[in-house]
FIMARGU-484211 format. One record per residue: residue in one letter; x, y, z of N, C-alpha, C in turn. Coordinates in steps of 0.001 Angstrom, whole numbers, padded with zeros to 6 digits, always signed. Last residue first. Example, Ala and Ser with C-alpha at 12.3 -4.5 7.8 and 13.67 -1.06 7.14 Angstrom:
2
S+012850-002250+007080+013670-001060+007140+012900+000030+007870
A+013190-005690+007800+012300-004500+007800+013200-003300+007800
***
This chain:
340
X-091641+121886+062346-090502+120913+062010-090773+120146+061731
X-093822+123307+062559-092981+123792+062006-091655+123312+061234
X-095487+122152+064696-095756+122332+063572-094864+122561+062401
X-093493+121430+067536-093779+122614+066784-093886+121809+065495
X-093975+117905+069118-092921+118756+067808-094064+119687+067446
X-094465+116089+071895-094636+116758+070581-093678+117616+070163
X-094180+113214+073896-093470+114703+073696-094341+114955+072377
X-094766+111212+074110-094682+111351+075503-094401+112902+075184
X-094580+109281+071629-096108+110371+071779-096042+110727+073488
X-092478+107946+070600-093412+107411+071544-094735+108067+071912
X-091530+110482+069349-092250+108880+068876-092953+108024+069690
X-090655+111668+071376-092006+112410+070480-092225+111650+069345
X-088987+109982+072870-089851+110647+073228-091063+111041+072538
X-087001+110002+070473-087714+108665+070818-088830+109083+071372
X-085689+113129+070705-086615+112685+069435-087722+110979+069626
X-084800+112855+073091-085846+113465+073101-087028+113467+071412
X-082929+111160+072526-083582+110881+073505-084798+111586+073554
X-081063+112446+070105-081586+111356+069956-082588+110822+071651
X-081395+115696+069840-080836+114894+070660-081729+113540+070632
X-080754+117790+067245-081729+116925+068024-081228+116237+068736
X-079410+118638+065224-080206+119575+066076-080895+118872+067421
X-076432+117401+064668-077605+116592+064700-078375+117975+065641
X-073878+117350+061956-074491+118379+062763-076558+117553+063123
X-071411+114655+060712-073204+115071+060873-073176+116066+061768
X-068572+115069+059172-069355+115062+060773-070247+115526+060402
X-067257+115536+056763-067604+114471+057108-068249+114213+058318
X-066261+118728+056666-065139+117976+057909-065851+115904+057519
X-067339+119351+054574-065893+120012+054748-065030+118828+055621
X-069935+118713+054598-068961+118155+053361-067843+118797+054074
X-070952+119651+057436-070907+118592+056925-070182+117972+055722
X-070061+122631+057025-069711+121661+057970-069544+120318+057625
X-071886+123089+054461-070493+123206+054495-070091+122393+055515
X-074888+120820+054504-074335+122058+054372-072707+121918+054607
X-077501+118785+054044-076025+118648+054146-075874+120133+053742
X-080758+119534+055939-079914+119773+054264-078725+119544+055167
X-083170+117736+057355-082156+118211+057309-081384+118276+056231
X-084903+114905+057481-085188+116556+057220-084469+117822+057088
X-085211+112815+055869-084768+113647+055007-085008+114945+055744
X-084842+109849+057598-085584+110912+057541-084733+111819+057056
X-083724+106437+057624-083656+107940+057187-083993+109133+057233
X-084124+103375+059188-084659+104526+058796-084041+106174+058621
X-082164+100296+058589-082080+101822+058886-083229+102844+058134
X-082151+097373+059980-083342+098366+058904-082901+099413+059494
X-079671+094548+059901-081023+095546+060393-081102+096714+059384
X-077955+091775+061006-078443+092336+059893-079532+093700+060749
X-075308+091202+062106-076423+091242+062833-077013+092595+061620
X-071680+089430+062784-072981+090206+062379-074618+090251+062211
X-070448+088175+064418-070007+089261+064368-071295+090326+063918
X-070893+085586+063454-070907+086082+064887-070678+087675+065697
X-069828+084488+061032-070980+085594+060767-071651+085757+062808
X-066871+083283+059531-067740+083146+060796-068319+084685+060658
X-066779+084338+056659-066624+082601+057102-067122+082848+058335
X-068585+086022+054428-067656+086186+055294-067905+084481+056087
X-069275+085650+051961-067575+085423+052030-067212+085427+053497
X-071411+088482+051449-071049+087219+050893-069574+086821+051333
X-072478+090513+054225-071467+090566+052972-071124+088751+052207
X-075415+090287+056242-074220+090601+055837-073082+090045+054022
X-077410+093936+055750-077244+092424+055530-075766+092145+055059
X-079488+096879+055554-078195+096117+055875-078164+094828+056272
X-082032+098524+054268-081624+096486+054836-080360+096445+055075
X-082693+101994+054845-082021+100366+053909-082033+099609+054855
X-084929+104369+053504-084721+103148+054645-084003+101967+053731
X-085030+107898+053183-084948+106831+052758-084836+105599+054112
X-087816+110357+053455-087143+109457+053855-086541+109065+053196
X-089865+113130+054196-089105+112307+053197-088005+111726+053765
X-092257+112861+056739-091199+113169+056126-090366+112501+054950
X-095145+112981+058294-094987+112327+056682-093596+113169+056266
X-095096+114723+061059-095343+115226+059289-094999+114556+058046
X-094537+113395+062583-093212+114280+062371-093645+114794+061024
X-096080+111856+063596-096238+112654+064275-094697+113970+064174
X-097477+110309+061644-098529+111143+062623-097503+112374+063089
X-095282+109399+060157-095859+109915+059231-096959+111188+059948
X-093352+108302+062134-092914+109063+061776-094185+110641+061132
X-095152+106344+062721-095361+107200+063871-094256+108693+063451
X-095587+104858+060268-096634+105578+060780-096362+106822+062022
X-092885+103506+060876-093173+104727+059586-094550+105376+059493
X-092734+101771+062640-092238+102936+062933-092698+104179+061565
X-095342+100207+061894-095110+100750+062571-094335+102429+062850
X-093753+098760+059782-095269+099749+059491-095353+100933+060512
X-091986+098109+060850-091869+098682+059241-093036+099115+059663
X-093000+096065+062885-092506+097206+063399-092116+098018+062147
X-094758+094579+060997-095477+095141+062048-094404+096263+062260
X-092793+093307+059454-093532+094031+058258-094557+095381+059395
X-091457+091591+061089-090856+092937+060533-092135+093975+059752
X-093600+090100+062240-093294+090737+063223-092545+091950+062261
X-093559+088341+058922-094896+088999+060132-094477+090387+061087
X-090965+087534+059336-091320+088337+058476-092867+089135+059594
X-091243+085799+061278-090248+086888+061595-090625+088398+060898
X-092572+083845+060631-093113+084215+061805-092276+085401+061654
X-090754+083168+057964-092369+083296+058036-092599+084491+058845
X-087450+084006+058940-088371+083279+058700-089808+083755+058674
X-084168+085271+056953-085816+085554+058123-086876+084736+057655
X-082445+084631+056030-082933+083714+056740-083784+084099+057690
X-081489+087129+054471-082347+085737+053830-082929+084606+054547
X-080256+088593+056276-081286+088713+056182-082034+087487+055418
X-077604+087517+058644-078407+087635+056930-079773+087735+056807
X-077284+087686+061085-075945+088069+060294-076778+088217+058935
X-078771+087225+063944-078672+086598+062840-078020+087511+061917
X-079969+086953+067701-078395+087193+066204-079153+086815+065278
X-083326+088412+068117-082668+087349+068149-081279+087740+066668
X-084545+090787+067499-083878+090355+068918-082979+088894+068937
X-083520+093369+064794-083808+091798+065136-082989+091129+067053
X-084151+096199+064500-082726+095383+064692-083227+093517+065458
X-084444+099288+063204-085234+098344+063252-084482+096671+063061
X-083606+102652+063895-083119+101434+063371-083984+100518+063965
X-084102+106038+063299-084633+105484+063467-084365+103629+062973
X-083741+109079+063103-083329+108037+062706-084069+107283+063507
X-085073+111968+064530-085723+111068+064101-085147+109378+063713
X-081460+113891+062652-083317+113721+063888-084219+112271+063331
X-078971+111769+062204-080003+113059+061578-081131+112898+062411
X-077686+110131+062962-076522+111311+062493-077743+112184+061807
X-077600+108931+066520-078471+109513+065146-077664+110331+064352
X-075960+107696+068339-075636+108597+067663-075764+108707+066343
X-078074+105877+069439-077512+106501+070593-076519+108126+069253
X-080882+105448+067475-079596+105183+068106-078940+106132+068304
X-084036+104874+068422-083628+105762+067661-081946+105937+067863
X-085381+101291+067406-084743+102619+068594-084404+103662+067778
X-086909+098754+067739-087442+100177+066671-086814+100966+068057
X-086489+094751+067874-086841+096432+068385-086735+097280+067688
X-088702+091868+067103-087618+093360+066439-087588+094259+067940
X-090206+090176+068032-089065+089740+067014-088269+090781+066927
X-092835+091115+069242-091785+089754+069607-090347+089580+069186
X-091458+094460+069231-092767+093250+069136-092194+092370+069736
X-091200+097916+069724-090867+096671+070111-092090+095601+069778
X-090281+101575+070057-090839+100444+070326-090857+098755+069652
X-088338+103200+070881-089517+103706+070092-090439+103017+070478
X-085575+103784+073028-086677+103029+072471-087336+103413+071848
X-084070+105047+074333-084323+105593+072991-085265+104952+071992
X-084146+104857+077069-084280+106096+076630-084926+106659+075367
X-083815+102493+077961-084649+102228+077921-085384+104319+077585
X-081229+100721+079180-081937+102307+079484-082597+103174+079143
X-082132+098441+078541-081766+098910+079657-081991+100282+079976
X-082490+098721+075838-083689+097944+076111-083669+098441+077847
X-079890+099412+075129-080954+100676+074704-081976+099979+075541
X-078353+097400+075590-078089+098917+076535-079395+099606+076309
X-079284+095474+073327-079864+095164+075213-078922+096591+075745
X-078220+096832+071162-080298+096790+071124-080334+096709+073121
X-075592+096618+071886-076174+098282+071422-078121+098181+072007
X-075460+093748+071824-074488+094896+073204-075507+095993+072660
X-076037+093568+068808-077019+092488+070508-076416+093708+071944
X-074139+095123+067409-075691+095316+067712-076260+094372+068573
X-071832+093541+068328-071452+095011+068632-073551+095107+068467
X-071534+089753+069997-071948+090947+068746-072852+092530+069322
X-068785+089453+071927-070362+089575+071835-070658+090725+070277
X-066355+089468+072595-066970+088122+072295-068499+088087+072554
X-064898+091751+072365-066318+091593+073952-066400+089855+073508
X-062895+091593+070440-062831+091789+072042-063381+092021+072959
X-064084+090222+068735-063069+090089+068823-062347+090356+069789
X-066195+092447+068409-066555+090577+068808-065521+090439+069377
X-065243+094394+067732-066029+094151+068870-065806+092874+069088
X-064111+093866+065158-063407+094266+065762-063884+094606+067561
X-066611+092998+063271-065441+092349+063716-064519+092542+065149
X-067604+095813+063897-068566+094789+064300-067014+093658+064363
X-065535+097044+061738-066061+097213+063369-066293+096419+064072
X-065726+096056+059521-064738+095610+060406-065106+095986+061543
X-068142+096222+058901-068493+094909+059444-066839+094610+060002
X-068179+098748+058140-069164+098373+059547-069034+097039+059779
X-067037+098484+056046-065935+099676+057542-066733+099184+058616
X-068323+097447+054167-066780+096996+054908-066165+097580+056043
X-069671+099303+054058-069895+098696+054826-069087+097631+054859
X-067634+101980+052986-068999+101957+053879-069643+100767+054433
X-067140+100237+050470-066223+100352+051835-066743+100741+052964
X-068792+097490+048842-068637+099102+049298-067794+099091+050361
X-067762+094950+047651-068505+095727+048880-068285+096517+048990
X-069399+094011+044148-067977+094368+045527-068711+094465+046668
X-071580+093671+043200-070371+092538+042373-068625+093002+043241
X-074691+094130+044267-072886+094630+044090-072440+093496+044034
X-078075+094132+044256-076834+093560+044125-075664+093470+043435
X-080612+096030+045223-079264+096125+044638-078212+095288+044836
X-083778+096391+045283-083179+095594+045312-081468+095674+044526
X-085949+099111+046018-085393+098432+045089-084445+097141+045921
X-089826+100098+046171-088529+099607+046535-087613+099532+045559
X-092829+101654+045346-091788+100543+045409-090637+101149+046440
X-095686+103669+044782-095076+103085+046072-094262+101845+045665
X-095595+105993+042526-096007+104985+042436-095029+104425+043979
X-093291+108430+042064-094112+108239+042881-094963+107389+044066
X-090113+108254+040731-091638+108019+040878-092314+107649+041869
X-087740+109147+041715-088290+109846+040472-089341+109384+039939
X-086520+109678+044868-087225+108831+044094-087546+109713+042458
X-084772+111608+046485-084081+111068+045396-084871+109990+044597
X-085180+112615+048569-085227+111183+048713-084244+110622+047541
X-087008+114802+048333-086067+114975+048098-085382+113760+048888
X-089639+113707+047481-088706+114276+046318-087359+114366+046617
X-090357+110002+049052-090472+111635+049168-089592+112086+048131
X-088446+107291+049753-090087+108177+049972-089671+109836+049611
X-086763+104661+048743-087106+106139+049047-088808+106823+048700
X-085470+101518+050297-086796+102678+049821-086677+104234+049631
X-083715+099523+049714-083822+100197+049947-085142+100753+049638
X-081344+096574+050184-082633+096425+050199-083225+097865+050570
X-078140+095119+048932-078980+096379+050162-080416+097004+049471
X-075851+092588+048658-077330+092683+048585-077718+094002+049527
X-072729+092091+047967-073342+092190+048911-075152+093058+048209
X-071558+090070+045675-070914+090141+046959-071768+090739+047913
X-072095+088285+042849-073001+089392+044017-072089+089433+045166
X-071354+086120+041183-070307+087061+041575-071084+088697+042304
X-073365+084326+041464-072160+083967+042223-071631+085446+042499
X-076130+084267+041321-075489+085503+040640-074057+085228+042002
X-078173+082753+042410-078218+082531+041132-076913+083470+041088
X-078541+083430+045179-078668+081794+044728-077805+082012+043469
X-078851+086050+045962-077468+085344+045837-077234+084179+045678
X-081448+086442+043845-080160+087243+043783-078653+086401+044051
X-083226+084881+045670-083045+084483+044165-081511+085108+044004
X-083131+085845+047998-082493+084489+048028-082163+084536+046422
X-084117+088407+046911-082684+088419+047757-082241+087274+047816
X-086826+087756+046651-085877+088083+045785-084422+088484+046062
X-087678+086666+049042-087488+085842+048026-086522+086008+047367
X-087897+088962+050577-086709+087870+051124-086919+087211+049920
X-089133+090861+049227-087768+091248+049673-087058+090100+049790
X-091616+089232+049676-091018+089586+048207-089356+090126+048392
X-092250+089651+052177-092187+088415+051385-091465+088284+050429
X-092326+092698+052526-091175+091906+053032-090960+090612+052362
X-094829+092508+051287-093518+093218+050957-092154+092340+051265
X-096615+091445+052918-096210+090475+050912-094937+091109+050568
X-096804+092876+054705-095998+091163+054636-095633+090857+053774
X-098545+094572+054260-096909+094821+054360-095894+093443+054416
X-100817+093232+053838-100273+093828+052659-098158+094209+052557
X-101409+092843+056387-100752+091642+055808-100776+092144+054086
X-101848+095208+056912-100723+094305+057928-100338+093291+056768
X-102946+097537+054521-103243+096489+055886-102289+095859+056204
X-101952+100629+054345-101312+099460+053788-102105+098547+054795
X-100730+102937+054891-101971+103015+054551-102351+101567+054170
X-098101+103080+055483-098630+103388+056694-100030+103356+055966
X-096844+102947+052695-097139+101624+053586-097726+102127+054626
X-099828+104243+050517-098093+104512+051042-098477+102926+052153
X-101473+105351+047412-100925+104306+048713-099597+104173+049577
X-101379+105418+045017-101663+107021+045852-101513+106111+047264
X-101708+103530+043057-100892+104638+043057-100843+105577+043744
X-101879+100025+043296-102950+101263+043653-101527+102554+043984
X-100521+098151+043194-101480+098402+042073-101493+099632+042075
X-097451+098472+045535-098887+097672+045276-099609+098244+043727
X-094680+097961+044625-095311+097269+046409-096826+097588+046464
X-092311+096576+043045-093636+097404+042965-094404+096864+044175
X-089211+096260+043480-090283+096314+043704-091319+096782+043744
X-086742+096181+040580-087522+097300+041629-088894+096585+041949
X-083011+095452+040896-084703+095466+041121-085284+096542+041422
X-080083+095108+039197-081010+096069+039967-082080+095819+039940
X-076938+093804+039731-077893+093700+039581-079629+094483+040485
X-073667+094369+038510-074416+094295+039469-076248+093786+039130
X-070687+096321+037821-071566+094716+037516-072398+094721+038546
X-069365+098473+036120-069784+098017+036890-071279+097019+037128
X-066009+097892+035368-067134+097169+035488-068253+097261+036551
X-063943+100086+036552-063999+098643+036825-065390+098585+035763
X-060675+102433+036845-062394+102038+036550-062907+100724+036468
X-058506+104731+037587-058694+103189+037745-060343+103138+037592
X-055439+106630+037281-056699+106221+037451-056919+104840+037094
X-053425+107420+036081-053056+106926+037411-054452+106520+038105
X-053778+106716+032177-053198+107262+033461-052991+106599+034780
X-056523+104472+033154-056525+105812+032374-055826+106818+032850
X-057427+101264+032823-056611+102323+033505-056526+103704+032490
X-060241+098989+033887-059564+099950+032728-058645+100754+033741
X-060967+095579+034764-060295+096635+035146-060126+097933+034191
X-064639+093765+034715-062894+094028+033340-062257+095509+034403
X-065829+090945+034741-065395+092251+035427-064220+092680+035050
X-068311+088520+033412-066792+089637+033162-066432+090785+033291
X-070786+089278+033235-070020+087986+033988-068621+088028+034085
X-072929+091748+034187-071636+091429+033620-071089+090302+033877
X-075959+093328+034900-075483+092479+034953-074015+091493+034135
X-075194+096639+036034-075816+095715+035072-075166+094613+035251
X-076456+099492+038042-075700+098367+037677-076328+097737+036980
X-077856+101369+037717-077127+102160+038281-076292+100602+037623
X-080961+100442+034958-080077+100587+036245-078821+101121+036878
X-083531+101561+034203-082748+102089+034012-081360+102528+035244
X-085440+099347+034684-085501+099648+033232-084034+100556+033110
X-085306+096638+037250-084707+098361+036976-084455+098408+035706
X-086988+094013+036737-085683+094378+036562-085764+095943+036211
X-089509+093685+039259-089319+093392+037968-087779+093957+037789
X-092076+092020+041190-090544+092210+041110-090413+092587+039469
X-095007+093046+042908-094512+092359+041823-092880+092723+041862
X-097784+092679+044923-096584+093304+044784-095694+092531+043618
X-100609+092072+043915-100424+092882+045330-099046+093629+045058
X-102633+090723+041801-101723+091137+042167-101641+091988+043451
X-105753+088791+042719-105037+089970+042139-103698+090781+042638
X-107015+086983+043632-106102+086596+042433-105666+087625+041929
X-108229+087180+046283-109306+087057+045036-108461+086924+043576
X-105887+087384+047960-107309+086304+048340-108086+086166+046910
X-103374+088773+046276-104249+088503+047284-105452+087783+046969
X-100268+087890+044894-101671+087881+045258-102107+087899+046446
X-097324+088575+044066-097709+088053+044797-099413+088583+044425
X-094328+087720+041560-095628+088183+041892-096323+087769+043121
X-091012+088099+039526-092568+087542+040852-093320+088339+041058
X-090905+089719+037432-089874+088486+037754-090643+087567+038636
X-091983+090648+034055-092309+090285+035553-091450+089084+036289
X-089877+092512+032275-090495+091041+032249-090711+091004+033741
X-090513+095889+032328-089813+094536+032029-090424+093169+032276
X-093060+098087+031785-091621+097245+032606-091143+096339+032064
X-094774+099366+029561-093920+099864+029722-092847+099302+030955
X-097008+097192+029206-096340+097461+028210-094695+098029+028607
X-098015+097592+031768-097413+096519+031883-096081+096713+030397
X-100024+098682+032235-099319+099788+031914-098309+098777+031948
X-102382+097916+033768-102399+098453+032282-101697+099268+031881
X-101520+099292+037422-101970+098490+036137-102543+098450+034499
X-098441+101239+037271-099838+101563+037537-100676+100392+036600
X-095673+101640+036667-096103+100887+037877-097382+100438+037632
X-095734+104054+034767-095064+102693+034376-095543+101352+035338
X-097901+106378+034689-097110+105562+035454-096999+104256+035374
X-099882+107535+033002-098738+107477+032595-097745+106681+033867
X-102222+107247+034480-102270+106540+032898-101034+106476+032726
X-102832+106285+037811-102207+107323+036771-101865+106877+035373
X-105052+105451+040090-104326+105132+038884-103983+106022+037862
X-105856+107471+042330-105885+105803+042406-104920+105137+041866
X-103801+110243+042402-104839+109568+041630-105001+107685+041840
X-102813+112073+045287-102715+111927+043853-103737+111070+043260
X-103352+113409+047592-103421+114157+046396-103305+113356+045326
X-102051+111514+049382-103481+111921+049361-104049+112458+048085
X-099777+111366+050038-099990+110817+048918-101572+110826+048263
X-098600+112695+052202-098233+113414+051255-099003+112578+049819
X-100220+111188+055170-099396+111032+054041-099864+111779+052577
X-101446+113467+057849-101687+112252+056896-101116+112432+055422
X-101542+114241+061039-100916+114299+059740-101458+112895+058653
X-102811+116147+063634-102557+114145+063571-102548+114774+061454
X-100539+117898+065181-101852+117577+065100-101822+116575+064085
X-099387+118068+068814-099053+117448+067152-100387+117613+066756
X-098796+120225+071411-098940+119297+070683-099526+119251+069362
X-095215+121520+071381-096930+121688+071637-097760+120519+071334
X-092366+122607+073660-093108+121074+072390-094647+122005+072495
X-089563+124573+072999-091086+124540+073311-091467+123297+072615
X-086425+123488+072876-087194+123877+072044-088539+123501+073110
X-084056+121903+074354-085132+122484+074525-086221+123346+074347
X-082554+120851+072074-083443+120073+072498-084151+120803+073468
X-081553+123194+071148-082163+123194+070538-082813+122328+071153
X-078885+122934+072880-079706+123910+073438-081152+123663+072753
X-077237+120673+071720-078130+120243+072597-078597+121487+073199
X-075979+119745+068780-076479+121199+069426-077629+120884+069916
X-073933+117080+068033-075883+117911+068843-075570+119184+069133
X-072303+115877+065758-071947+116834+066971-073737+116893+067029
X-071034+112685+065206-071685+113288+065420-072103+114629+066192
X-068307+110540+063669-068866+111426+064739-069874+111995+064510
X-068896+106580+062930-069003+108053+062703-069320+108877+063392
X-068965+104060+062853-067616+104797+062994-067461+106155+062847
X-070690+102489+062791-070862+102920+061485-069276+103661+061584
X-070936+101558+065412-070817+100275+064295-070627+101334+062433
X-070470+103318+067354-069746+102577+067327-069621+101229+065471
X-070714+106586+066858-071477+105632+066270-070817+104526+066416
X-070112+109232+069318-069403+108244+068149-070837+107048+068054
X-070854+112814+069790-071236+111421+069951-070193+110401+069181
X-070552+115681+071398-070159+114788+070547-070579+113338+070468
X-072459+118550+071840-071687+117751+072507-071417+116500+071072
X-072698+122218+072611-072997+120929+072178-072176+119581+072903
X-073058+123845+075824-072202+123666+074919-072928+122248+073831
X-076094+126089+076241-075395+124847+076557-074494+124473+075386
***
C-alpha cells in the first residue's frame, strides 16, 4: 500500500505513514515495568537525592506530605540554557546577529525517592506536581516582566536528552517567542479568524466524534493520539473546557490533569515498553490581547524513532504508524510485537 500524507493543522507540519507497516502481526503485550527498577532508593551522588541539599541552589518551593516531608521542590537550573538579564543587548558580527540570552530556568524535583517514576507515583503525589508547575509559572510571569513565553517540560529516558536520572522537570522562561510557536499560535489565529472557533476545541470534538484516536478521557481533559502524529504513540493531553493559559488551571482541574498525566504515561509504560520520552506544556504567549484563539495543552513525545536523512533533508516526519491503530494499542483493543 502506497503511504500517505497528513498535515498537522496547528503545528503546520507534513507527515508521511508508511501505512503497509500498520499491518504488522499484533500479539499480545506482556505487562512492562519502568526502566527505574534498577536503581537505588537514594544515590549518594545525586544532587536531587535527600542530604544532598549542599549541592542545589536555594530552594525556591516546596511541597509536603501529611507527616512534613518534602514531596516536590523548585529550585534554579545550576546549569542553565538561559539566564536571567534585565538588559537584552543585540551584538553584530559582520551580517550576523546574537542577542542575550535572557531567560529563566527551573528544575523541578518531583520526589525524594530516586528510583520513582510518575506511573509509580500515588494520585495525589502527581498533583503536588502539577501544583508546583502552576505555582511556579504564576511566580515566573508575575515577577519577570520581560518572560514572553513559559514551556513546562520533562524528559524521561537517555535518549531524551536528560543527564539525571533522579525524577524532575523543568520550567523555561524566554525573554522571546520562539518561532515554532509563533507559527502555532498564527495558525490557531488564522482558524479563529475564519471558523470563529478555536483550531484545538474543532480538533479535541472531531476526535471525540470519531472517536478513532481517543486514548482516553476524565472530566476535565482528553488524551488523543493526533490525527498527524509526527512519531508513533504521540500522544496530546487538551483541556475540555477553552482556556489559552495554563496558569489558570484551577484546584479541581489540576486533580483531573495530574489523573490523565498519569494516566496516559502508564499506558505508554504497560504497553509500549516504558519508552523514552519527552512531554511539554504549551501555553499561551505573553501579549497576546484576545486569547480566543488559544488553547493551552500537554504534548507527549515518545523517543522511539531516530531522525534520519529524509527527515533533516526535507523537515517531514516519516511516521511507521498510523495514528489510529497506535490509540488502539493504548486503549489495550490491539497489542505491539515485543520488539517495538
Amino acid at each position: 500500500m502506497a503511504g500517505i500524507i497528513r498535515f498537522n493543522e496547528l503545528t503546520q507540519q507534513l507527515v508521511v505513514y508508511a501505512t503497509d507497516r500498520a499491518n504488522r502481526p499484533m500479539q499480545k503485550e506482556e505487562s512492562r515495568t519502568p526502566k527505574t527498577d534498577d536503581l537505588p532508593v537514594r544515590d549518594v551522588r545525586c544532587p536531587f537525592c535527600p542530604g544532598n541539599e549542599g549541592q542545589i541552589p536555594e530552594i525556591l518551593y516546596e511541597t509536603s506530605d501529611k507527616n512534613g516531608e518534602w514531596r516536590t521542590r523548585a529550585v534554579l537550573n545550576k546549569y542553565p540554557a538561559l539566564t536571567y538579564e534585565k538588559q537584552i543587548e543585540d551584538y553584530k558580527t559582520g551580517i550576523y546577529t546574537s542577542v542575550t540570552a535572557c531567560g529563566r530556568n527551573e528544575v523541578i524535583i518531583e520526589s525524594p525517592i530516586h528510583n520513582i517514576d510518575i506511573t509509580q507515583m500515588p494520585q495525589e503525589h502527581v498533583e503536588q506536581i502539577i501544583e508546583t508547575y502552576v505555582k511556579r509559572y504564576k511566580f515566573i510571569y508575575e515577577n519577570y516582566k520581560e518572560i514572553q513565553n513559559i514551556i513546562i517540560f520533562r524528559n524521561h529516558g537517555a535518549d531524551s536528552g536528560t543527564s539525571l536520572v533522579h525524577p524532575h522537570s523543568q520550567i523555561a522562561g524566554i525573554a522571546f517567542t520562539p518561532k515554532y510557536i509563533t507559527d502555532k499560535e498564527t495558525a490557531a489565529k488564522n482558524h479563529y479568524e475564519k471558523q470563529n472557533h478555536c483550531l484545538i476545541c474543532d480538533m479535541v470534538e472531531y476526535e471525540m466524534q470519531e472517536n478513532e484516536r481517543m486514548v482516553y478521557q476524565n472530566k476535565a481533559f482528553y488524551c488523543f493520539v493526533p490525527f498527524a502524529a509526527e512519531v508513533p504513540f504521540e500522544i496530546w493531553i487538551a483541556p475540555k473546557a477553552h482556556e489559552g493559559e495554563f496558569l489558570n488551571l484551577g484546584d479541581k482541574d489540576q486533580i483531573e490533569l495530574a489523573d490523565a498525566l498519569k494516566t496516559s504515561l502508564t499506558r505508554l509504560t504497560i504497553r509500549i515498553n516504558d519508552p523514552d520520552y519527552n512531554y511539554v506544556i504549551y501555553s499561551g504567549s505573553r501579549g497576546e490581547k484576545t486569547r480566543g484563539h488559544l488553547h493551552w495543552y500537554l504534548r507527549i513525545r515518545p523517543r522511539t524513532e531516530k531522525t534520519a536523512g529524509f527527515e533533516i533533508g526535507t523537515g517531514v516526519h516519516i511516521n511507521p504508524n498510523l495514528p489510529e491503530s497506535d490509540a488502539k494499542i493504548l486503549r489495550g483493543e490491539a497489542s505491539i510485537l515485543p520488539d517495538r
